[in-house]
N, C-alpha and C positions, 0 to 999 in steps of 0.2 A: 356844551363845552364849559358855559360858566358856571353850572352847578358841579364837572370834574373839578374843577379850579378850586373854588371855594369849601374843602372841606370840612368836619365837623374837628375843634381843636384836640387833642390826643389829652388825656390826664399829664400833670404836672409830674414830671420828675420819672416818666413811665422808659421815654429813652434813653435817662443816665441808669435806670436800673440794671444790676448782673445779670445776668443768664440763671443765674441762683439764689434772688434776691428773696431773703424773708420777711416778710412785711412782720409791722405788730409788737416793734421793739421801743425800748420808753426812749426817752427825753435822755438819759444818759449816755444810752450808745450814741443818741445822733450828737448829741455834744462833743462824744467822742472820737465819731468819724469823719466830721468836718476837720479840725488840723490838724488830724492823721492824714485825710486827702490833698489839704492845703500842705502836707511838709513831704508828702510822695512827689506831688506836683511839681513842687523845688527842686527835690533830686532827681525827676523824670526827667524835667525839661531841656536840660540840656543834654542827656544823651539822645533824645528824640532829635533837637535840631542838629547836633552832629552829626547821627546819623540819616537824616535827610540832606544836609549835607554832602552826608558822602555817597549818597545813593544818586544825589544831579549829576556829583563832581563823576560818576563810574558812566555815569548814562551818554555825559556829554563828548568823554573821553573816550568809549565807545563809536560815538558815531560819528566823531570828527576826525578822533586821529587812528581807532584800531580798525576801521572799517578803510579808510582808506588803503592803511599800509599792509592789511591784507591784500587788495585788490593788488597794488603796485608787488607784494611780496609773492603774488603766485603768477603774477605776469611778467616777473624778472624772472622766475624760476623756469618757465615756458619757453620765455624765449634762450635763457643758458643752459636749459639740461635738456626738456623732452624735445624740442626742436630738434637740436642738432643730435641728439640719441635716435630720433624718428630716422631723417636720412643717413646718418651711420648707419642704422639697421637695414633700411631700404636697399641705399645704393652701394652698401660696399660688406654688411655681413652677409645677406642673403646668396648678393653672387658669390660669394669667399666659399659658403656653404654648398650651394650646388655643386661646386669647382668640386669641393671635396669630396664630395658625394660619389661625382662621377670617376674623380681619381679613385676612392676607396674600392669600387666596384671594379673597374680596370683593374687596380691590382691584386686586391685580397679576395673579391667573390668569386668574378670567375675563374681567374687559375682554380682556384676550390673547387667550384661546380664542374669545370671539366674534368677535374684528377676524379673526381667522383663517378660522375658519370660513365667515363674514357677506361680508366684502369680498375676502381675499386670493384665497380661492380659487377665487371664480367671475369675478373680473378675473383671473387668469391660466390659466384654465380657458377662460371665453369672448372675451376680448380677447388673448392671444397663441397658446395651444395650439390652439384652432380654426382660424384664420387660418393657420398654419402644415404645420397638416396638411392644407391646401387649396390650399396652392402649392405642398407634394413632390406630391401626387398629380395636382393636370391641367397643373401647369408641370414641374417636374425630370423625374419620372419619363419623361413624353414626349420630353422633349430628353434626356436621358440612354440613353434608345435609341435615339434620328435619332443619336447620335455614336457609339455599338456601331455601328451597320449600315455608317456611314461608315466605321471604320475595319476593319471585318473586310471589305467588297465595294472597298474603292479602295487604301487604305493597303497592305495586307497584300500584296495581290499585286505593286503597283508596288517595297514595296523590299525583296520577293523577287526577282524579275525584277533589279533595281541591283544586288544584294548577287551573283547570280552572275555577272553581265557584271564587277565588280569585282574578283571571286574571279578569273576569266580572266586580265583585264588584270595583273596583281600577278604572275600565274605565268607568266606571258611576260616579262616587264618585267623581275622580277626571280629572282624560282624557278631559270629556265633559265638566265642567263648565272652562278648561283653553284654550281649542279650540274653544269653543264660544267668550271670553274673546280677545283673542289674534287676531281673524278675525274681529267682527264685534266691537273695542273699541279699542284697543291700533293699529293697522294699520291706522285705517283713521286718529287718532290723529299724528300718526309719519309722514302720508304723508303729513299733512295740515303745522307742526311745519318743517319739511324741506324744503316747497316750500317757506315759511316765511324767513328764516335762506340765504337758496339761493340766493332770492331777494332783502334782507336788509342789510343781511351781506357779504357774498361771492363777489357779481358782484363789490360793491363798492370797495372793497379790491383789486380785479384784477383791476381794471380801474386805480386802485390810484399806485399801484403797476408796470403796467405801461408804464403810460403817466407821471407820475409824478418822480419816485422816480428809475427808472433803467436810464433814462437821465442824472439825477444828479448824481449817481453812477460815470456812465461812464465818464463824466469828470473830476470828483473828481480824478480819477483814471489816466487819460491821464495827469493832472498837477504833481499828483504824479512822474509819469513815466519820465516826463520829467527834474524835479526836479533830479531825482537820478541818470538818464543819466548827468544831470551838474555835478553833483558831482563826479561821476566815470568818468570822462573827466580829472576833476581838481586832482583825485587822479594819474589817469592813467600818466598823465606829471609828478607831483611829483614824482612818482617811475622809471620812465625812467627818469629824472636829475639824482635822485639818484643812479641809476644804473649804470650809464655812469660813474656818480663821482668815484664810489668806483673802476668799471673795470679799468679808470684811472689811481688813484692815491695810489689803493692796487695792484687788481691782475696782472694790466702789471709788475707795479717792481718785486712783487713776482715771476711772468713767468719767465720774466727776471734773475734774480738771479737763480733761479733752474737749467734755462737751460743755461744759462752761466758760472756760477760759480759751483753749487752745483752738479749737473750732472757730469762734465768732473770730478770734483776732486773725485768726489764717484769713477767713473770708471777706472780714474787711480787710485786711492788707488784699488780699486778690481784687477786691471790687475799686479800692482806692488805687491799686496800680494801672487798670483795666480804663477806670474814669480818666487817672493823670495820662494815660497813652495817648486817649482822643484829646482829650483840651490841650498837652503840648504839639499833637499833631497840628490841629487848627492854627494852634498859634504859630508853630514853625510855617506853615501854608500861609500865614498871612505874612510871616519876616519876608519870607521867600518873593509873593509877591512882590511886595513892596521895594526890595533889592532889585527883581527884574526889573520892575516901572523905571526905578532909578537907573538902572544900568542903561534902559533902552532911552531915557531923558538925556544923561550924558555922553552916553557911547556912541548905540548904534545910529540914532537920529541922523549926528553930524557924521557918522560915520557914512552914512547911507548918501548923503545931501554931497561928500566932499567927491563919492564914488560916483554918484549921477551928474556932477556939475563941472569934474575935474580930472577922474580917470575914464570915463567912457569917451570924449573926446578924442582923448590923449593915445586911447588904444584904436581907435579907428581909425588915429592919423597912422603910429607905426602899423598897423595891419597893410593897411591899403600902399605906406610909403616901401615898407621893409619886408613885413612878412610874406605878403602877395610875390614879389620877386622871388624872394628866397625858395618861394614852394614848388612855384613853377620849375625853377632850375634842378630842385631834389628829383622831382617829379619826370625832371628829363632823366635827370643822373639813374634812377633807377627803370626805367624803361631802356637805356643804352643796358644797364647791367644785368637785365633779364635775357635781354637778347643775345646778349655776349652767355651768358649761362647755358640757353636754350641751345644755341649753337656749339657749345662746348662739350652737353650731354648729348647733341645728334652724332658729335665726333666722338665720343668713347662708347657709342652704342654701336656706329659700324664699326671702328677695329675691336670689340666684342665678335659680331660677328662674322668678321673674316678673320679671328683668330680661332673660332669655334669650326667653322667652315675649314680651314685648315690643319685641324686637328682631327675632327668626326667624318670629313670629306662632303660633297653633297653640290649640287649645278649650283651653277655662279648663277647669281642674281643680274638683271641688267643697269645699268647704271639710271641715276634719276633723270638724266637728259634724252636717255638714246630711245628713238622711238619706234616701237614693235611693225612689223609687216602690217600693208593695210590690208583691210579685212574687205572679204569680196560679199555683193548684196545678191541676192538671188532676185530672180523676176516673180513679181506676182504676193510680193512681203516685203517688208519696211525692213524687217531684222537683219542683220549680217551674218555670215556663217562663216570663220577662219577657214577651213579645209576647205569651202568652195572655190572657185574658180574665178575670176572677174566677168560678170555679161556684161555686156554692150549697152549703152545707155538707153539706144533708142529701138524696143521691141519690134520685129518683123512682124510686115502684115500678114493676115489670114489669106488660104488660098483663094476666096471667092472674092474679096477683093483684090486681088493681083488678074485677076482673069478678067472682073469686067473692067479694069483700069486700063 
């Protein structure tokens, strides 16, 4: 445990260093990051104690007063809305709803279902569907095969028979005089006019096409070629001057500047705002202290001392002299008022149901005083049996004792 305790000391200045810290810089930056962090410090430190500040002030406010008046704002809500919405719903929608229920069905289902059942469907059952299935079967179905037989024994063969006399005619008529036409007149005319065409016009056209005119192509095209390689030469230079110009006399100085100038200064402002965060933390941590100790030296001490020596008395006197009375009597008041409740729902549940029993019909219940026929015990069992009969309490002896008695 005392060699945990005692550890080896950490290098100098290792835990104010950034997260990005580069070592290896001269004498001038750190001259000049000490009253850069010394005047971040300045203007850190009171936005840090502010907002510690207001981080107590939200924390304490929180738990003293928005936690409360939560509690008290959903336990007044409970007891104003879903309470009394609960027994609404309970005891005065649901039976509302049944009621309706059974009214609706009373009036609108079954009249329905009887006109249904009663009328519609033995008038469309015996006045259309009978009658209907009595005309396909000894009218349609018969004449629907007198016109099968008609048309497969008369129709079918007659415009078989038409359809090949037709076929004939058409191939005489016409078949013949365009296949005589087409073999012995338009063939030899198209062979004689294409070997014409081939020989006059075609071969000259390949010959011309070439000897003549793909030679010319291809050079035309290699002067082109060469031409736009000059040109993309003479472009190619102009854009590497210009390149060179600009990496020159833009992006080196810019390089330049960013990582000379604008880099280090971003980084110590980051590492000098980073540093000022923790030491005005600290520092605000120790105002803070220090304000509690105070607070708790003049506040809450005597406050505590005036609450242990002068209100706890003072409430155990009225407890015991006033509140104890008072509780007991609420305590009455609402035990009469349950009772009175209790007794108020047993009276709207029986005229429930003997307004329901007098509506739906059904045996009268007996009253909660009146007490049913006694029930008779058989011999020989503990149990009762209503439909038996009352025996005699004390069982008759066997014959063989009556004989030697």
């Amino acid at each position: 445990m005392e060699q945990g305790k005692h550890r080896a000391p950490a290098e100098y200045g290792a835990h104010q260093a950034p997260a990005h810290y580069q070592g290896g810089d001269g004498c001038l930056t750190t001259l000049v990051r000490i009253p850069v962090r010394i005047v971040v410090l300045l203007v850190v430190l009171p936005v840090r104690m502010a907002w510690d500040a207001l981080v107590v002030t939200v924390r304490a406010a929180e738990r003293v007063l928005f936690r409360p008046l939560g509690r008290a704002l959903a336990r007044l809500f409970d007891v104003l809305v879903v309470i009394p919405a609960r027994w609404l719903w309970r005891y005065v929608c649901v039976p509302l709803g049944q009621a309706l229920v059974w009214l609706a069905r009373a009036v609108f289902v079954r009249p329905w279902v009887a006109l249904w059942r009663h009328v519609v469907v033995p008038v469309v059952r015996y006045g259309i569907v009978a009658p209907l299935q009595w005309v396909y079967a000894r009218l349609l179905t018969p004449f629907g095969h007198a016109l099968r037989w008609l048309y497969r024994k008369a129709l079918v063969p007659a415009a078989r028979w038409l359809g090949a006399a037709l076929k004939w005619l058409l191939g005489v008529v016409f078949v013949l005089p365009v296949v005589f036409l087409w073999r012995y007149v338009l063939v030899p005319v198209g062979l004689a006019v294409a070997w014409l065409v081939r020989y006059l016009v075609v071969i000259p056209l390949v010959w011309t096409y070439r000897r003549v005119l793909t030679p010319l192509g291809h050079g035309i095209a290699w002067v082109l070629d060469q031409l736009i390689r000059g040109v993309e030469a003479v472009f190619r230079g102009i854009g590497v001057a210009l390149r060179w110009l600009v990496v020159v006399l833009l992006v080196t100085p810019v390089v330049w500047v960013y990582r000379r100038v604008l880099a280090p200064v971003g980084r110590e402002i980051a590492a000098a705002l980073g540093v000022a965060w923790r030491v005005a933390g600290y520092l605000s941590r120790a105002a803070g202290r220090a304000l509690a100790r105070l607070a708790r030296t003049l506040i809450a001490s005597p406050a505590r001392w005036a609450y242990r020596t002068v209100c706890v008395p003072v409430g155990h006197v009225l407890r015991d002299a006033l509140l104890a009375p008072v509780g007991r009597a609420l305590r009455a008041v609402g035990r009469t008022t349950r009772q009175t409740l209790r007794s108020a729902r047993e009276t709207v549940r029986r005229a429930r149901r003997d307004a329901w029993r007098a509506l739906a019909g059904g045996p009268p219940e007996p009253e909660p005083g009146e007490l049913g026929s006694p029930l008779a015990r058989t011999l020989g069992s503990a149990t009762t049996v209503p439909s038996a009969a009352p025996g005699p309490e004390i069982s008759p002896l066997p014959e063989k004792s009556a004989q030697q008695g």
